[in-house]
C-alpha positions as CSV (number, residue, x, y, z in Angstrom):
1,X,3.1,5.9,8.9
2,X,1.8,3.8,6.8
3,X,1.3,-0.3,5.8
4,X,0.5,-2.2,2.5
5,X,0.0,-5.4,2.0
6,X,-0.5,-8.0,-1.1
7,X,-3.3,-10.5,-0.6
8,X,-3.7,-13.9,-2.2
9,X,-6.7,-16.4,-1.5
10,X,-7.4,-19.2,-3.4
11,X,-7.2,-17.4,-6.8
12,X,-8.2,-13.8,-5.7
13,X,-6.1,-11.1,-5.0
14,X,-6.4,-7.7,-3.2
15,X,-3.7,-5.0,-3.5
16,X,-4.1,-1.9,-1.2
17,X,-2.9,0.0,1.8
18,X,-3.5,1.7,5.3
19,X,-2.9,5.7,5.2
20,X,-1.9,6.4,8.8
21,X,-1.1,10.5,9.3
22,X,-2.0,13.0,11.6
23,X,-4.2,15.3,9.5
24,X,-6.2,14.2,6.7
25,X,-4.8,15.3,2.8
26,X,-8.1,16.3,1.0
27,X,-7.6,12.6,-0.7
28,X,-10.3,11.7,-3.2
29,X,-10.8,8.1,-5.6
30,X,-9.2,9.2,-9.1
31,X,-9.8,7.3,-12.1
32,X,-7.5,8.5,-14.7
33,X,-8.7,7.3,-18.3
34,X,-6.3,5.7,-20.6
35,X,-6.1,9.4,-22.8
36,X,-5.7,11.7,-20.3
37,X,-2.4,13.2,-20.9
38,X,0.2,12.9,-18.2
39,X,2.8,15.6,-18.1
40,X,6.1,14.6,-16.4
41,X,8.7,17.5,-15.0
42,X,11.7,16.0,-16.8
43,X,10.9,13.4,-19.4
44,X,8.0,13.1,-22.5
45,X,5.0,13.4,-21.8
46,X,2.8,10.3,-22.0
47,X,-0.7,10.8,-23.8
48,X,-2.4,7.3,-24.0
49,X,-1.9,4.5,-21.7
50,X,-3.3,1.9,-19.1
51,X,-6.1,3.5,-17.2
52,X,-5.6,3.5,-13.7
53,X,-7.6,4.0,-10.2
54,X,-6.5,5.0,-6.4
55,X,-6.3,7.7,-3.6
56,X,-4.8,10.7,-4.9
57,X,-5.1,14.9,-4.3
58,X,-6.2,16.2,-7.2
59,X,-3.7,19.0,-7.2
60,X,-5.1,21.3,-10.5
61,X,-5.9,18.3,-12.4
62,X,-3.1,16.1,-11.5
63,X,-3.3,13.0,-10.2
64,X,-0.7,13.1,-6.3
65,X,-1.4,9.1,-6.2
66,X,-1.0,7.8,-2.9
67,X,-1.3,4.2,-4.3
68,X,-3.2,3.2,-7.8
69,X,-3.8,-0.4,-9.9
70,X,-4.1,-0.1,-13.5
71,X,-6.2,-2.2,-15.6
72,X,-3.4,-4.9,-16.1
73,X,-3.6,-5.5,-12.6
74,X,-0.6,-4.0,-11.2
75,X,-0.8,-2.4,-8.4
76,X,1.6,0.6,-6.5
77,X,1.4,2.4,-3.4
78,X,3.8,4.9,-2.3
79,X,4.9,4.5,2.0
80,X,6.6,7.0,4.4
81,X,10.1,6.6,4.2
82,X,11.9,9.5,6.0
83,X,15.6,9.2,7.2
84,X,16.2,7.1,4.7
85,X,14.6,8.5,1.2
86,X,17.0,10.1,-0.5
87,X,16.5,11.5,-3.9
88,X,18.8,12.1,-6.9
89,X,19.6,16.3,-6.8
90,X,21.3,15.4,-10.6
91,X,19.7,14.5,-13.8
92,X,21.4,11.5,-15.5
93,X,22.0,11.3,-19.2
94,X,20.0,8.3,-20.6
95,X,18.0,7.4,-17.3
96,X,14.0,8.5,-17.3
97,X,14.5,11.7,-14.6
98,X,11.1,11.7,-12.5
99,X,9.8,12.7,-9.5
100,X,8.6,10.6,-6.5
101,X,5.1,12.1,-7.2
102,X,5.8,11.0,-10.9
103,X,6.8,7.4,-10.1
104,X,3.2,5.6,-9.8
105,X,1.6,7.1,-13.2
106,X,5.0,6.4,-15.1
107,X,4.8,2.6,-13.9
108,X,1.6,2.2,-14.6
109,X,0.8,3.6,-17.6
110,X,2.1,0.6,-19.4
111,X,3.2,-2.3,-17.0
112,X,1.6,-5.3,-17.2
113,X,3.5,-7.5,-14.6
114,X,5.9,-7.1,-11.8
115,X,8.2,-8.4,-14.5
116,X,7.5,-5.3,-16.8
117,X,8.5,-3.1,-13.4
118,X,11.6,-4.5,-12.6
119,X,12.2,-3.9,-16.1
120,X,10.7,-0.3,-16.5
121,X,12.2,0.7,-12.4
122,X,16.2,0.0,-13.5
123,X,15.6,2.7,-16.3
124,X,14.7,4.9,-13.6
125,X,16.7,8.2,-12.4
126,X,14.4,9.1,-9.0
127,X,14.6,13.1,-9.0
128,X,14.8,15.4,-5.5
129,X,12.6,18.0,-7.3
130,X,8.8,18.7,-6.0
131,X,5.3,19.0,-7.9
132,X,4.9,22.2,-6.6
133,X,5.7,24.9,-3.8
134,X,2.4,23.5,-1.6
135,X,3.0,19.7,-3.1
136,X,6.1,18.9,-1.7
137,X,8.0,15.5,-2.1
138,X,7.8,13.4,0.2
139,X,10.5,10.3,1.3
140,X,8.8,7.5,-0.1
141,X,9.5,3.8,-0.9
142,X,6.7,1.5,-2.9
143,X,5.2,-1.8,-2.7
144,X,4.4,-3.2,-6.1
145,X,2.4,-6.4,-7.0
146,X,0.4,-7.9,-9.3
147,X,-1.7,-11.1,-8.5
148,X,1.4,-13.2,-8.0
149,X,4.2,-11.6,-6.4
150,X,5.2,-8.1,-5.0
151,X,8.4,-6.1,-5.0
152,X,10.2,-2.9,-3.1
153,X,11.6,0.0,-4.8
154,X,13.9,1.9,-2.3
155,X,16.4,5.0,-3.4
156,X,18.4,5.7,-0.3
157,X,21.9,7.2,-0.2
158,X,23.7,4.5,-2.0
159,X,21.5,4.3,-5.0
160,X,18.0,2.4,-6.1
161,X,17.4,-0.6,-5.3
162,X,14.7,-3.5,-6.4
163,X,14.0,-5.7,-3.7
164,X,12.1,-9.4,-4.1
165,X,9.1,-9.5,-1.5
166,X,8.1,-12.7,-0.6
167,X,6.3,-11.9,2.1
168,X,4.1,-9.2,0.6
169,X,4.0,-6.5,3.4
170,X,5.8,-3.1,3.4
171,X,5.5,-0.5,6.4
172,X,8.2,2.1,6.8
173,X,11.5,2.9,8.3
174,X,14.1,0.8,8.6
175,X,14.9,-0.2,4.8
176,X,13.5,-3.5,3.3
177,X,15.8,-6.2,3.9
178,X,16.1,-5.4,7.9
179,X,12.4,-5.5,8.3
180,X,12.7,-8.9,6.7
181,X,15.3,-9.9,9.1
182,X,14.0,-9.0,11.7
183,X,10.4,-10.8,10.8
184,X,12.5,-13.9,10.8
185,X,12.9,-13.6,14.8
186,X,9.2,-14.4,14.7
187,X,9.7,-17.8,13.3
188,X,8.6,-19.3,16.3
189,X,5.2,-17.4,16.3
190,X,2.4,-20.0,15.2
191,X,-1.5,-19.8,14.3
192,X,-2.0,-23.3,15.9
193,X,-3.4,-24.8,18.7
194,X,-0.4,-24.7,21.5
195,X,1.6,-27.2,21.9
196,X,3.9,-27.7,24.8
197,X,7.6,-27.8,23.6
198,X,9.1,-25.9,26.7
199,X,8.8,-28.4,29.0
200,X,7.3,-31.7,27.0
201,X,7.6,-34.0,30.0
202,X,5.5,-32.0,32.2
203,X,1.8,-31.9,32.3
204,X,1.1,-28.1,31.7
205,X,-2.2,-27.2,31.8
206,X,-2.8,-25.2,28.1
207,X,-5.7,-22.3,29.2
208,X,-6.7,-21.0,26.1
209,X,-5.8,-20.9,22.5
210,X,-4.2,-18.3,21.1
211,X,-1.1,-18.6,23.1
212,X,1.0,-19.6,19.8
213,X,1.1,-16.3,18.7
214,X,2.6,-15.1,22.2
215,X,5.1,-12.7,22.0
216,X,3.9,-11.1,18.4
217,X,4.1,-7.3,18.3
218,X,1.6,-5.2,19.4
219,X,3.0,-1.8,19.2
220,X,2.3,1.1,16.0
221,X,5.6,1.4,14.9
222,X,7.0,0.4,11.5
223,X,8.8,-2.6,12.7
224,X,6.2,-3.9,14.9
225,X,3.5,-3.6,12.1
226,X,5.3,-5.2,9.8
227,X,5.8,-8.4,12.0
228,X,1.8,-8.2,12.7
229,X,0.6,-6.9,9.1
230,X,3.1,-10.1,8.0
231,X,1.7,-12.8,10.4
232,X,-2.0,-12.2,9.9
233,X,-1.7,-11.8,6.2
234,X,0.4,-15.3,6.3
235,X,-2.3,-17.2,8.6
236,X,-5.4,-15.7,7.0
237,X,-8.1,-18.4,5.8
238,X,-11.2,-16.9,4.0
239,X,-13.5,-19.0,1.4
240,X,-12.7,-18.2,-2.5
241,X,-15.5,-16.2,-3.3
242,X,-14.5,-12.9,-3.6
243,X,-16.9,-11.3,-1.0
244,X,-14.9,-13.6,1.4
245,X,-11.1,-12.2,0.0
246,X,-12.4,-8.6,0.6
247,X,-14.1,-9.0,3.5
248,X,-11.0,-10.8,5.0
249,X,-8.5,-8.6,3.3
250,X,-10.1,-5.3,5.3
251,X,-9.9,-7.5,8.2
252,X,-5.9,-7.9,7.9
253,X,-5.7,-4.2,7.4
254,X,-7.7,-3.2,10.3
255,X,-5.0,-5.8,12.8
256,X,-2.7,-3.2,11.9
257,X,-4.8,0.1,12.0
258,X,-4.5,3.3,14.1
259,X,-6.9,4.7,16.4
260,X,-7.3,7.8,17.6
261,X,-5.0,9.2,20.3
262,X,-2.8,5.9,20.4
263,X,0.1,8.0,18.6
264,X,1.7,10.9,19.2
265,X,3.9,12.4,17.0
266,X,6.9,15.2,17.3
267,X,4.3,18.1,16.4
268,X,1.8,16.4,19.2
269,X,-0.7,15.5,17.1
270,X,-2.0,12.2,17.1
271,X,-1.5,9.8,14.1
272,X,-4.8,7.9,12.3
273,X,-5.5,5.3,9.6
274,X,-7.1,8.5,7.5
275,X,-8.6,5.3,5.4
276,X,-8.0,1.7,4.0
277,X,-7.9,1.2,0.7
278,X,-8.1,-2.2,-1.6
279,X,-8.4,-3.3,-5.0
280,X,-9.1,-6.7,-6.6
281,X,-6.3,-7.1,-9.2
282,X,-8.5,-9.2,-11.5
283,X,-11.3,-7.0,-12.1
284,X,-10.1,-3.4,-11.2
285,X,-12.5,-3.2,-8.4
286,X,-11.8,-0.4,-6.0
287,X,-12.8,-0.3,-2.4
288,X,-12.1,1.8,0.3
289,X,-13.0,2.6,4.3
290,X,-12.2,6.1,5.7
291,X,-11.9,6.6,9.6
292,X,-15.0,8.3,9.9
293,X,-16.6,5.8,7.8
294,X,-16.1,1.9,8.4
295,X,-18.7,1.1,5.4
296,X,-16.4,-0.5,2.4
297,X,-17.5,1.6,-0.5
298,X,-16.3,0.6,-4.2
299,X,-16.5,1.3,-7.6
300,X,-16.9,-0.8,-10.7
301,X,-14.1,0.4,-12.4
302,X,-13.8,-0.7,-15.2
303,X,-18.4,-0.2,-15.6
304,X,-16.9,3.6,-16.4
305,X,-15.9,5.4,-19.6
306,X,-12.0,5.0,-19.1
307,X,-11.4,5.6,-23.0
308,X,-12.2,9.5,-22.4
309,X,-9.6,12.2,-21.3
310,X,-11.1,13.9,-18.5
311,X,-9.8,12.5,-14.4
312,X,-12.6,10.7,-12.6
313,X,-13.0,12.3,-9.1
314,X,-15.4,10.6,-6.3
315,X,-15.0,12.3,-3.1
316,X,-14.8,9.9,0.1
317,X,-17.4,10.1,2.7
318,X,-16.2,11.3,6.2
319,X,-19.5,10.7,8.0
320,X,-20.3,7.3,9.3
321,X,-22.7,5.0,7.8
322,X,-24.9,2.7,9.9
323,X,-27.3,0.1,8.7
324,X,-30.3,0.1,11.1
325,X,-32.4,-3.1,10.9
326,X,-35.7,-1.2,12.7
């Protein structure tokens, strides 16, 4: 499974996601340059456009992104959706027929808002076909943002639909608008110092802080992360510098990571955050932890020759890094 999350501090803003699976994908940072042609199964191929960076598999020099920001600072990340994905098996006459795989790099190549994807997204005809025999698609929805807002893009058996996000978290199953329904059973839930409305006439004896928060979700699931991811990311205070928004915005990921043998799935294998990934929509910054790995490592992506055709592929270091001060 899988959570992502839009954070906004004080003028900054981080975009990015937790990959939570049970084997890792061969993922690797991609920068695809604004003239590297991108070749679509059912519609024109796009030659130049906005260049872009995330986690992806480089699958023979094709970009399978798992989530990517473009250099407008719009952001998209693809989450596990099964049971209630359901692709389009028929191509329709005047719609722009893509792939899930294809979705990411067709938004992005040119939107500059969340404006310009609500647009681009009702154009859109989501395909059942597959990049290839080993590439599979997968039942996806997507958070997009950009440094303002964020939406959800959902194709289930009764059609597409675009979904306003105001609070800027997605996980996975059930569909959008129940997770946020069900977040509103939280309301109670608060970041501040107790106070007691139970039983206001009696002396009670507070024994700690923390105890406003009683009751919020602990669990892995979808629905349970979604409550947590949404909490923390809603009660998060960090300076506005933007070491501070990255350092806090790993910190809201990691209240929702997965450790080791906490998570069993059908196969019995044992589901991990493979890594966290962020990028600062303002400058194109990308930054990412693996699960081997807790160092944030980053690029300076827009420091790089993004005007060339060739993809830009940094592997991601699965061997812990530790900072020794002797």
């Amino acid at each position: 499974m899988c959570t992502s999350v839009l954070y906004k501090n004080q003028g900054f803003s981080y975009f990015g996601r937790n990959l939570d699976l049970q084997f890792a994908m061969g993922n690797s940072v991609i920068v695809t340059p604004r003239n590297y042609e991108f070749k679509f199964k059912e519609t024109d191929s796009i030659q130049s456009h906005a260049a872009m960076v995330g986690m992806a598999i480089n699958a023979d020099n094709y970009p399978l992104y798992f989530e990517a920001v473009n250099e407008y600072g719009v952001g998209i990340a693809g989450l596990n959706f099964s049971g209630f994905a359901e692709y389009n098996p028929e191509k329709v006459e005047g719609k722009v027929n893509i792939g899930s795989f294809e979705l990411i790099p067709y938004l992005l190549s040119s939107a500059k808002s969340i404006d310009d994807i609500k647009k681009m997204a009702q154009d859109i005809n989501i395909r059942a076909i597959s990049y290839s025999d080993q590439y599979q698609a997968s039942p996806l929805h997507w958070l997009c943002a950009d440094e303002n807002s964020s939406i959800v893009i959902e194709r289930t058996k009764d059609g597409l639909h675009i979904y306003e996000n105001p609070l800027n978290v997605l996980t996975n199953q059930p569909e959008f608008p129940s997770q946020y329904y069900n977040f509103c059973n939280y309301l109670h839930l608060t970041a501040s110092y107790p106070d007691n409305t139970m039983a206001p006439n009696e002396p009670l004896q507070i024994y700690g802080t923390g105890m406003g928060s009683n009751g919020l979700p602990g669990g892995l699931s979808s629905v349970e992360r979604f409550v947590r991811a949404g909490f923390t990311l809603a009660n998060s205070r960090a300076k506005a510098t933007d070491e501070a928004s990255l350092t806090q915005y790993f910190h809201i990921m990691q209240s929702v990571a997965q450790a080791d043998g906490c998570d069993q799935t059908s196969d019995k294998l044992y589901e991990i955050t493979q890594y966290s990934s962020g990028a600062n929509l303002q400058t194109m910054d990308f930054f990412w932890t693996t699960y081997e790995n807790q160092q944030i490592n980053g690029i300076h992506t827009k420091a790089l020759n993004l005007d060339q055709s060739d993809l830009l592929d940094y592997p991601v270091s699965q061997t812990q890094s530790v900072h020794f001060i002797n």
